[in-house]
C-alpha positions as CSV (number, residue, x, y, z in Angstrom):
1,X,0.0,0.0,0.0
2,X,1.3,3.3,-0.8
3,X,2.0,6.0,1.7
4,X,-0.7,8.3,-0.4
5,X,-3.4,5.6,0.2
6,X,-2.3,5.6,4.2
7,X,-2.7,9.1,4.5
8,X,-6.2,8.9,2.8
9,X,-7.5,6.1,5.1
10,X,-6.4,8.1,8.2
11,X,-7.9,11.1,6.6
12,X,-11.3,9.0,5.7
13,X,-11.1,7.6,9.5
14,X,-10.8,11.2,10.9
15,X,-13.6,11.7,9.1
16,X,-15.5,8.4,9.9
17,X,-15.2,9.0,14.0
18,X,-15.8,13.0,13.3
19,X,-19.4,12.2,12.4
20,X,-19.8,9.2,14.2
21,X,-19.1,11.3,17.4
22,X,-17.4,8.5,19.0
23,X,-14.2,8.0,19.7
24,X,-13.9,4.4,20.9
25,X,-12.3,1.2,19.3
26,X,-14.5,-0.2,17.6
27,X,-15.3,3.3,16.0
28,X,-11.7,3.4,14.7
29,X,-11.8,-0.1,13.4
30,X,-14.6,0.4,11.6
31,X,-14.0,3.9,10.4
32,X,-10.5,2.2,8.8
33,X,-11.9,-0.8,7.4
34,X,-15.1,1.4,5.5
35,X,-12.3,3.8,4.7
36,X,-10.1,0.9,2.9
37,X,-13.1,-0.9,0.8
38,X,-14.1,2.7,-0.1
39,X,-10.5,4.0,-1.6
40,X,-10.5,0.4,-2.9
41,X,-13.8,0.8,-5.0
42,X,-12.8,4.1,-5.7
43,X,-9.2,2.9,-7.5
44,X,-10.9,-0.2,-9.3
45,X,-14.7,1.4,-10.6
46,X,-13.2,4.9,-11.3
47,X,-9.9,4.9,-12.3
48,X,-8.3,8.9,-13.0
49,X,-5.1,10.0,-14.6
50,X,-3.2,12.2,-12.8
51,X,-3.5,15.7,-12.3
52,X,-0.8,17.5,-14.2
53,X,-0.4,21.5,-15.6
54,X,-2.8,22.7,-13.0
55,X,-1.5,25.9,-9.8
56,X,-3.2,24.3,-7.1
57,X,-2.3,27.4,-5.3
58,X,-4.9,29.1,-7.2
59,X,-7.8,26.5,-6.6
60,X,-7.2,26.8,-2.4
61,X,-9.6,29.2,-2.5
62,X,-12.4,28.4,-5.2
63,X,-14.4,26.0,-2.8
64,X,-15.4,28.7,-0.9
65,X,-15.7,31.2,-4.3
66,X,-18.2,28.2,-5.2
67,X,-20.3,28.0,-2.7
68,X,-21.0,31.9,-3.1
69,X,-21.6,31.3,-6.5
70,X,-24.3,28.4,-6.0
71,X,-26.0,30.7,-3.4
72,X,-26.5,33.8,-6.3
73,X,-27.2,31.0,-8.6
74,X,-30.1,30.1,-6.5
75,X,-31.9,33.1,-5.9
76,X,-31.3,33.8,-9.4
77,X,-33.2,30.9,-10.5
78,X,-35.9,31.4,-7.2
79,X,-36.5,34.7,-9.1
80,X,-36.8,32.9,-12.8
81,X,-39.8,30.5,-11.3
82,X,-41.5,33.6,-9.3
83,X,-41.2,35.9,-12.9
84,X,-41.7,32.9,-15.8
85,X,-38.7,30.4,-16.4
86,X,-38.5,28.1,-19.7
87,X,-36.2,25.0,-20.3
88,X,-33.6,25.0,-23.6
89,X,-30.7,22.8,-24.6
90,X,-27.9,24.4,-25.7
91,X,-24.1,24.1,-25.9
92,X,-21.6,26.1,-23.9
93,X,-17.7,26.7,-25.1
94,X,-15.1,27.2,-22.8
95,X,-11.3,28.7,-23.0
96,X,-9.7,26.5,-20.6
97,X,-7.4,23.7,-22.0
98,X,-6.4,21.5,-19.4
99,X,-8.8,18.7,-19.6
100,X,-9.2,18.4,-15.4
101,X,-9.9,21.7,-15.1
102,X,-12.7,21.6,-17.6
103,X,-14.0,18.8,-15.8
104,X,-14.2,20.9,-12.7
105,X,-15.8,23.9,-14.5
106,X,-18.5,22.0,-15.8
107,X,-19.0,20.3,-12.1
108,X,-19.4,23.3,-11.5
109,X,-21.6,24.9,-13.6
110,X,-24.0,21.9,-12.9
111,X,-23.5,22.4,-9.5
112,X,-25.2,25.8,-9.7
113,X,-29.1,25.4,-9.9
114,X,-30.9,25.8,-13.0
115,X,-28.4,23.8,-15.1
116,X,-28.1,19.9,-15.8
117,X,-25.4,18.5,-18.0
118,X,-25.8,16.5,-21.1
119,X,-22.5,16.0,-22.4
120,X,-19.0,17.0,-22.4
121,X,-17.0,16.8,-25.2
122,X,-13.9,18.5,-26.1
123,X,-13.6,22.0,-25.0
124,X,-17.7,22.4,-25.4
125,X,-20.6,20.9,-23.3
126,X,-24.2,21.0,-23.8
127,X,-26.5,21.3,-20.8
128,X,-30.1,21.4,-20.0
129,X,-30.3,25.1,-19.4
130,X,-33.4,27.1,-17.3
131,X,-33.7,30.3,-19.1
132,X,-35.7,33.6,-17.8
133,X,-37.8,35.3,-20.4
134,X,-35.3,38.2,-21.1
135,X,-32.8,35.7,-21.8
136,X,-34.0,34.4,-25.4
137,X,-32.6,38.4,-26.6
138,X,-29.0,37.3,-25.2
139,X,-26.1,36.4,-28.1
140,X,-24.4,33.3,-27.6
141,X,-21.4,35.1,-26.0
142,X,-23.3,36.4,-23.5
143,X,-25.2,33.4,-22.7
144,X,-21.9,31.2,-22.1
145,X,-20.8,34.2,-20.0
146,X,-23.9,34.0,-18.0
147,X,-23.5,30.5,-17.4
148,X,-20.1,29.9,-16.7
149,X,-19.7,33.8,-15.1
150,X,-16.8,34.1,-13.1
151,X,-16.3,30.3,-12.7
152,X,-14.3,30.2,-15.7
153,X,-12.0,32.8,-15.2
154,X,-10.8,31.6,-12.0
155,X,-10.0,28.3,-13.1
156,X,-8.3,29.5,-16.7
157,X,-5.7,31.3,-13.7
158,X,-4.9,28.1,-12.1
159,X,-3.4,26.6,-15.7
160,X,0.0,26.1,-16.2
């Protein structure tokens, strides 16, 4: 076992007695054995390259900058049902090159209510998109801005 999978059972573990709010033995034997069979799974059903060309520096931050961004996201679509909302598929573009950080960015996008994705593909995804009524005048620049507002942006930074 490698020192990387050690750290993450201990970490799962911590986690494990954290919310089990019990600190005893059979707590921490459990908590390592569910943590084991779970980075097990993980490593066998979904198997991911490394991470390479990406400033995790500049991604410390964007957990919290995305949880700000799913909150205006949901008032923002709160408003769309109160004022008239209507459902479109279309397909977004995006700058960013790195293929993980794409991955994250559409996460992301998806995360934020009113959006489901479809597919990914390349550097463009197509998503199930809920639309207000002024929105059918926006170009499709301004619509991909819209969705992926400043998400984008702050993950094109962390690039190498």
């Amino acid at each position: 076992m490698k020192v990387g999978s050690v750290l993450i059972v201990l970490a799962l573990t911590c986690v494990w007695i954290l919310l089990r709010e019990d600190f005893t033995v059979a707590t921490i034997l459990s908590g390592l054995f569910f943590s084991a069979v779970t980075l097990f799974l993980c490593n066998k059903a979904l198997p991911m390259g490394k991470v390479t060309n990406v400033k995790f520096s500049k991604l410390a931050m964007y957990p919290l900058f995305l949880i700000g961004q799913v909150y205006v996201a949901g008032f923002h679509v709160i408003k769309l049902i109160f004022t008239g909302a209507s459902a479109e598929i279309i397909q977004v573009k995006t700058d960013i090159e790195n293929e993980s950080l794409r991955i994250l960015l559409v996460d992301s996008v998806t995360l934020t209510p009113g959006s489901v994705l479809i597919k990914l593909e390349g550097n463009a995804f197509t998503l199930l998109w809920l639309k207000g009524k002024g929105d059918a005048a926006l170009s499709a620049e301004e619509r991909d801005t819209l969705i992926k507002g400043r998400l984008e942006k702050w993950l094109i930074k962390a690039q190498k």
